[in-house]
C-alpha positions in Angstrom: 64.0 -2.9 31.2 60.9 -3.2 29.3 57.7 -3.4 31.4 54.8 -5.3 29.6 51.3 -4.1 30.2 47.9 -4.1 27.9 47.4 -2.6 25.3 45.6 0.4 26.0 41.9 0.3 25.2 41.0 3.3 26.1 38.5 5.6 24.3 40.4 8.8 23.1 39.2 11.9 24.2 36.4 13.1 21.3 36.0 16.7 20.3 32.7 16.5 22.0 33.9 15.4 25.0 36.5 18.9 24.7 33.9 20.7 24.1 31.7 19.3 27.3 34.5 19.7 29.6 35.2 23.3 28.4 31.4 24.3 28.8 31.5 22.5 32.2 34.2 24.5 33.3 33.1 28.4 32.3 29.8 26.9 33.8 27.7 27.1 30.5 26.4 23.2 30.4 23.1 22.7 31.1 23.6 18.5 31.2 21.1 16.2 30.3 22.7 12.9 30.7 23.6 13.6 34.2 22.7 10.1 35.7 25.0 11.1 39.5 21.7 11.7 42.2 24.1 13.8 44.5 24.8 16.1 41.1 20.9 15.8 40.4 20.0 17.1 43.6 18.6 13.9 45.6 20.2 13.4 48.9 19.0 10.4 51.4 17.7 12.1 54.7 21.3 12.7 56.5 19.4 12.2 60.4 19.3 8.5 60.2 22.7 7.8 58.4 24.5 10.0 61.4 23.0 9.0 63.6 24.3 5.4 62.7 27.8 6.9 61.9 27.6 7.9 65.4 26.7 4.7 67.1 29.3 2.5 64.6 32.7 4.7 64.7 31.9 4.3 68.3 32.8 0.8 68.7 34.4 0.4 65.5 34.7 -3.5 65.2 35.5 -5.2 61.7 34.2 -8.7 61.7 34.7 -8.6 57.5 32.1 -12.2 56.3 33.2 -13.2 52.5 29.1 -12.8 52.0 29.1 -9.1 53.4 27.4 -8.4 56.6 24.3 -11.0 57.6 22.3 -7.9 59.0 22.8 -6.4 55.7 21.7 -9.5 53.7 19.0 -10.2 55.4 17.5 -6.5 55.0 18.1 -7.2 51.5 16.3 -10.0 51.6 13.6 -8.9 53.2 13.2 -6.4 50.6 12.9 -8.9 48.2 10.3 -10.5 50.2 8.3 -7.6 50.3 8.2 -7.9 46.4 7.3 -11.8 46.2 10.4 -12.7 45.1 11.8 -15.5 47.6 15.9 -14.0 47.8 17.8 -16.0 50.8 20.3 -14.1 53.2 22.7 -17.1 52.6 22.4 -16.6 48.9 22.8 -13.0 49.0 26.2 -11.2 48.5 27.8 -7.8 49.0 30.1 -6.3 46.5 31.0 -2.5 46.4 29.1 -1.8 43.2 27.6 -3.4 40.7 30.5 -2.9 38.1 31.8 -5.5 40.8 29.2 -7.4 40.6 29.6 -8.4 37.2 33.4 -8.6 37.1 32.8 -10.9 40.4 29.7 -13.3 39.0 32.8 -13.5 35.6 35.4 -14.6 37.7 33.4 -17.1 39.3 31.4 -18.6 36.6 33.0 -18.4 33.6 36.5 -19.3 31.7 38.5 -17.5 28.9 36.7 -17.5 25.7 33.4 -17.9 26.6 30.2 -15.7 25.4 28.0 -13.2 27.3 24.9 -12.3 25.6 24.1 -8.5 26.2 21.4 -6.3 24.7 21.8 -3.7 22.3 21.4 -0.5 22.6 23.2 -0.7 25.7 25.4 0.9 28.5 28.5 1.3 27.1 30.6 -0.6 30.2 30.0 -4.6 29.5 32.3 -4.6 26.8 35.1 -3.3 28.8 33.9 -6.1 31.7 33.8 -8.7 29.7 36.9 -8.1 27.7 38.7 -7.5 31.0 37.5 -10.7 31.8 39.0 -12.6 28.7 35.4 -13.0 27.2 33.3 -12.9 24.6 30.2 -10.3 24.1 27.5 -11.2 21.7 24.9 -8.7 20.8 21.1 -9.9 20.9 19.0 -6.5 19.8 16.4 -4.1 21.6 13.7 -3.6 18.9 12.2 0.1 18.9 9.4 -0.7 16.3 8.3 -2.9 19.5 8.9 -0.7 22.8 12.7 -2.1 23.0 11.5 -5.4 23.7 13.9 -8.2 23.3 13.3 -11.2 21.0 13.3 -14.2 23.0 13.7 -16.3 19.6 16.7 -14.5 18.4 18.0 -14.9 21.6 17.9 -18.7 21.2 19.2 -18.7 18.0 22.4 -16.7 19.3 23.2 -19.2 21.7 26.4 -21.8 21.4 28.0 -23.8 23.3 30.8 -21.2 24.8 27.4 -18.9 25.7 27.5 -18.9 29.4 25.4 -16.1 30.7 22.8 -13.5 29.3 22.7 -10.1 30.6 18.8 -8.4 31.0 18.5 -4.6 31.8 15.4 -4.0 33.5 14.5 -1.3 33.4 17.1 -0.2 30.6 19.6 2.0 30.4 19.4 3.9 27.7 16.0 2.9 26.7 14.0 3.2 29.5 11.8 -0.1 28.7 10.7 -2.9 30.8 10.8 -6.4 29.6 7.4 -7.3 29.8 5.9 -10.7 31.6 5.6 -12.3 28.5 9.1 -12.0 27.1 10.9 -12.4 30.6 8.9 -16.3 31.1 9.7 -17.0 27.4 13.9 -16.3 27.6 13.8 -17.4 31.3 12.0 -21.0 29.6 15.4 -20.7 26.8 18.1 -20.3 29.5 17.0 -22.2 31.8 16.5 -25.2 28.8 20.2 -24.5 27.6 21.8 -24.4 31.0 22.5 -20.7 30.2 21.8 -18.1 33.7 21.0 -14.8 33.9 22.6 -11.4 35.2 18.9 -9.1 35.3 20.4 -5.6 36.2 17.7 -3.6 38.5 19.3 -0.9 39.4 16.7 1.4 38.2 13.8 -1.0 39.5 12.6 1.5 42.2 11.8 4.3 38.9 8.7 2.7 37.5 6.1 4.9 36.1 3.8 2.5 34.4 2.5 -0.5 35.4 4.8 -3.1 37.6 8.6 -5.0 37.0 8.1 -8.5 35.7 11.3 -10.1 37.4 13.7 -13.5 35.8 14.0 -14.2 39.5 10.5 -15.2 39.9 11.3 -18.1 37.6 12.1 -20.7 39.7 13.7 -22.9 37.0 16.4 -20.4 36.2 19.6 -19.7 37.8 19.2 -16.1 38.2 21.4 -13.4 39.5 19.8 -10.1 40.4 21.9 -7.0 40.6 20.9 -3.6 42.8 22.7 -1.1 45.1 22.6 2.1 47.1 23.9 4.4 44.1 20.4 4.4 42.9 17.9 3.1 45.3 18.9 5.4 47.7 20.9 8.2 45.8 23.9 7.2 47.8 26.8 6.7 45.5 29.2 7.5 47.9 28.6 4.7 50.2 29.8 2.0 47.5 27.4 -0.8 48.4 25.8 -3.2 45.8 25.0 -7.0 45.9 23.9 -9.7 44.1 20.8 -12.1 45.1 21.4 -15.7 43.6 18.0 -17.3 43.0 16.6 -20.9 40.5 17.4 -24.3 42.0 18.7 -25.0 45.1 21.9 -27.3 43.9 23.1 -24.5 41.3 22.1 -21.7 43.5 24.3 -23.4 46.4 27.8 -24.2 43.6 27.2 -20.4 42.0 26.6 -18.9 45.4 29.9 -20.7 46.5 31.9 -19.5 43.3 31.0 -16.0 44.0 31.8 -16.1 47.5 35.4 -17.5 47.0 36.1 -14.4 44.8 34.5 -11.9 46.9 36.4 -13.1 50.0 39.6 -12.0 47.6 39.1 -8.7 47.8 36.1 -7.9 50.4 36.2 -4.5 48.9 32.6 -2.8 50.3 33.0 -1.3 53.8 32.2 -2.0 56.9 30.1 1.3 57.5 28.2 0.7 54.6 27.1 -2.6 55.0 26.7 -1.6 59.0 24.0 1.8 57.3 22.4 -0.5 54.9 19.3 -1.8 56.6 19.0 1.8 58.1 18.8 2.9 54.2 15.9 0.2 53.4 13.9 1.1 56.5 14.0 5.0 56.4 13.9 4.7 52.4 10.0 4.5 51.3 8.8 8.3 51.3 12.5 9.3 50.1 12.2 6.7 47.3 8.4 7.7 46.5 9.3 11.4 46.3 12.6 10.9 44.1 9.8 8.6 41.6 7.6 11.4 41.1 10.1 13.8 40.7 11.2 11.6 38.1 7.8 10.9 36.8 7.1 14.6 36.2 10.1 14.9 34.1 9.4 11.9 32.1 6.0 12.8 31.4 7.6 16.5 30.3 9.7 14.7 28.6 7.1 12.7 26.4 5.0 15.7 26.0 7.9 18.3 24.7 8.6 15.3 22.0 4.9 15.7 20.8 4.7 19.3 20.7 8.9 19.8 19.3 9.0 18.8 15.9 11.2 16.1 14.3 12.1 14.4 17.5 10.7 11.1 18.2 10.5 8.8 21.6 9.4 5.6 22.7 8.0 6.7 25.8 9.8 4.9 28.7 8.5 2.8 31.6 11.0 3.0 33.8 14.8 4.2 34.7 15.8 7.6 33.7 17.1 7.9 30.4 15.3 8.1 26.8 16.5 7.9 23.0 15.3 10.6 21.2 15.1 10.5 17.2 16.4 13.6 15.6 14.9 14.3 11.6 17.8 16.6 11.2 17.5 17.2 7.7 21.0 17.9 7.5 22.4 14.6 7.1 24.7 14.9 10.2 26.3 12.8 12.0 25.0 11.5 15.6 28.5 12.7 16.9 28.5 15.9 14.8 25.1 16.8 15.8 25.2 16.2 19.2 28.9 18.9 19.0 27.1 21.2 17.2 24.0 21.1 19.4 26.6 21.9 22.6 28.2 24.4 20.6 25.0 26.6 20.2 23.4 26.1 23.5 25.6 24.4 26.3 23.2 21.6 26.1 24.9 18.3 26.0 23.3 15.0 25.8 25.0 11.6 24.3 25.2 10.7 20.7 23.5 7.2 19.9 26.2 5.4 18.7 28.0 5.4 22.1 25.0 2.8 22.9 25.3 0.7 19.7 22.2 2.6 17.8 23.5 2.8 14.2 20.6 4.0 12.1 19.4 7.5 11.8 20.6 10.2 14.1 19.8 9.7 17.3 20.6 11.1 21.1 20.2 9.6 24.5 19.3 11.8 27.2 18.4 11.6 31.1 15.8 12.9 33.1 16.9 13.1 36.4 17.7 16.0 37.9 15.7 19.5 38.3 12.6 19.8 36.5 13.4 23.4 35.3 16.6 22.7 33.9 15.4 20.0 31.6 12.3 22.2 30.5 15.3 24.6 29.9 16.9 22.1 27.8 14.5 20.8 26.0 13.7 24.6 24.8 17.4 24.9 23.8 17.0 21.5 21.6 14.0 23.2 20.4 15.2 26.1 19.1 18.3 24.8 17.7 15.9 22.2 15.6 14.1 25.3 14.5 17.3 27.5 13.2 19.2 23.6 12.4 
């Protein structure tokens, strides 16, 4: 008997990625594109989370609501609130991550064939979720000459009549740029005019360094769903919590609220624990979150001013998140790949090639500052003196 399945889409294994797990495992990697917290070194204060696993595994209930938990919907909207950005509890739901999230706002909104606008450079997962989905992905691009800003007019101009959603990263992965005010009222004014909504990813939105986050959800004229989590807020990827906040006008907020529902009462997938430690999480969360920012701060800003001082390596300087593109003036005409197996090679420093992001011109790398300030300065020496001896 033949079994049919799909055809496999699966990245093969790269000689870089050989190379990474072989330095990983003789423990000669000094990693900078680690983007795990727990590996990085943050850990949310464990009092306050046993304590809860104390008091829940004590009664251990399940009462499982298609929405999530109301106790943890309303902390999450209260968190919103804080921010000026009106988020109901009854248009709040709970998912188990926000690679859920998206699959889950798919299903519910969309049919087979039609488009998802999503920015470029970008995280190299939408493609798989939207062709998992039976969708389309359309590029709009990031421009570097202009802080990776989007172009709210080449946005318009990409839209048809199977686009059905547009995907914002704010702040971006692997950029590190904020849409600014301008640019969010401008596409929020082009979606909202073509019927089009918008997924804004935020999962970085507690690492800003300069200036504030300009939010879609604050347009009250767009449908708008907002995607966060634990993983990142709170360094807690191993709770699996995420959710999406459903904002824009009150009749399509109510159908796409229902939609999402319906599908997420398919599978219920995130925990009862977590949802029960979530509002624990926001309340005991400021001073952890403050102190994990200007960790990250520090780095960024060693970051910025090892580019200046290095040689051949250019950045745009980002706002917000934990990643960067650097520039590389090789001089060797190497590939992005190449260089980036070569530069591991030399010095157990491994960082991402740009084209795993959709950058296609020069040679370029993307790399993250979270984790130890000493090991990046460490890195960032390596890179150095491998530019110096190319």
């Amino acid at each position: 008997m033949t079994y049919r399945v799909l055809p496999d889409s699966t990245p093969s294994i790269t000689p870089l990625h050989e190379l990474y797990r072989e330095k990983m495992a003789r423990g000669a990697l000094i990693d900078l594109i680690e983007t795990n917290f727990h590996r990085a070194g943050f850990r949310f204060p464990a009092e306050p989370l046993v304590a809860r696993a104390t008091e829940y595994f004590g009664t251990r209930e399940y009462h499982p609501e298609a929405k999530g938990s109301l106790d943890a919907r309303h902390a999450i909207s209260a968190h919103y609130a804080a921010q000026g950005v009106a988020a109901d509890a009854e248009s709040i739901v709970i998912t188990a991550s926000t690679s859920e999230s998206y699959s889950i706002i798919f299903a519910a909104l969309c049919t087979a064939g039609d488009e998802i606008l999503i920015p470029t450079p970008g995280y190299p997962l939408f493609e798989y979720l939207i062709e998992y989905a039976g969708l389309t992905a359309t590029s709009y691009r990031l421009n570097e000459a202009d802080e990776w800003q989007p172009d709210p007019e080449e946005i318009a101009s990409l839209i048809t009549t199977d686009t059905r959603l547009l995907i914002l990263i704010s702040p971006n992965n692997p950029t590190g740029s904020i849409v600014d005010f301008e640019r969010i009222a401008r596409i929020a004014r082009v979606c909202a005019s073509h019927g089009i909504a918008v997924i804004c990813d935020e999962v970085f939105s507690e690492f800003v360094y300069d200036g504030s986050l300009p939010r879609p959800a604050e347009h009250p004229d767009l449908l708008c769903f907002t995607l966060n989590g634990a993983s990142k807020m709170f360094a807690s990827p191993d709770l699996k919590i995420a959710w999406v906040a459903v904002t824009g006008p009150n009749e399509a907020v109510d159908t796409a609220v229902d939609a999402i529902e319906t599908v997420n009462d398919v599978f219920l997938n995130c925990g009862a624990f977590p949802q029960s430690v979530l509002p624990i999480l926001f309340r005991h969360a400021p001073p952890f979150i403050d102190a994990m920012r200007a960790e990250l701060r520090l780095n960024r800003n060693a970051l910025t001013e090892w580019t200046g001082s290095a040689g051949r390596v250019e950045l745009v300087t980002p706002r917000g998140g934990i990643h960067a593109i650097l520039r590389i003036d090789d001089g060797l005409l190497r590939s992005d790949e190449k260089w980036a197996y070569d530069l591991l090679d030399a010095t157990g420093v491994h960082v991402h090639p740009g084209y795993l992001y959709g950058i296609e011109e020069g040679l370029t790398c993307v790399v993250s500052f979270v984790g130890p300030h000493a090991r990046l300065v460490d890195g960032l020496g390596r890179i150095s003196g491998f530019l110096g001896h190319r």
